[in-house]
N, C-alpha and C positions, 0 to 999 in steps of 0.2 A: 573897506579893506579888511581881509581877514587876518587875524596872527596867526600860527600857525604852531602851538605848544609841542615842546619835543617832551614825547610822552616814549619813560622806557619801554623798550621792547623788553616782554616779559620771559621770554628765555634769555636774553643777556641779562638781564638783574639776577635771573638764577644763576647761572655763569658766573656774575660777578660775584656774588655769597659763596660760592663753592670755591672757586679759584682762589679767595681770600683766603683759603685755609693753606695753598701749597706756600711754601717756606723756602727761598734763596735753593735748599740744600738739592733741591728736588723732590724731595720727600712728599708724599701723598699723606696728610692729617686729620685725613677726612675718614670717616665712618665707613662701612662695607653698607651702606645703606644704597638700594639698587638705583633711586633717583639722583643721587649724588652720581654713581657711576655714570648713572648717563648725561648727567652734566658735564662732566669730566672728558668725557666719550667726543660730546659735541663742542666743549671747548676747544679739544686735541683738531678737529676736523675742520674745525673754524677759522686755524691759526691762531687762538688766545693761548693755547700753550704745547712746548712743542711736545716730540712724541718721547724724549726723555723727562718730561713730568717739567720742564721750568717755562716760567711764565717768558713770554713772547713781550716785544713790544707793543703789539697788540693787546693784549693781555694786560699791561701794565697799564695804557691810555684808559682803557674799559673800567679795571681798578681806579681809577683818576673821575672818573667819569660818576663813579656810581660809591665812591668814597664814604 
């Protein structure tokens, strides 16, 4: 029998570092640095956070997940 390890997927751990940075307010605190944007970009698309900048339920579990 095999186990079968939950290995993050490596754009949601980026996801999850980048997202880390938005704050309650909605505020973006992150860098103008262009991989960040597209973190940000693919979080929005993803449902991890919505399209006024605040983190989703989704968003929140992912944060939970990758803590």
């Amino acid at each position: 029998m095999a186990i079968k390890h939950n290995k993050p997927n490596a754009n949601e751990s980026d996801i999850a570092r980048d997202i880390g940075r938005l704050y309650g307010d909605g505020a973006d605190y992150m860098t103008q640095d262009e991989n960040q944007a597209t973190a940000l970009s693919k979080a929005i698309s993803e449902g991890f956070v919505s399209e006024d900048g605040f983190l989703t339920r989704k968003g929140r579990e992912l944060l939970v997940r990758f803590g």
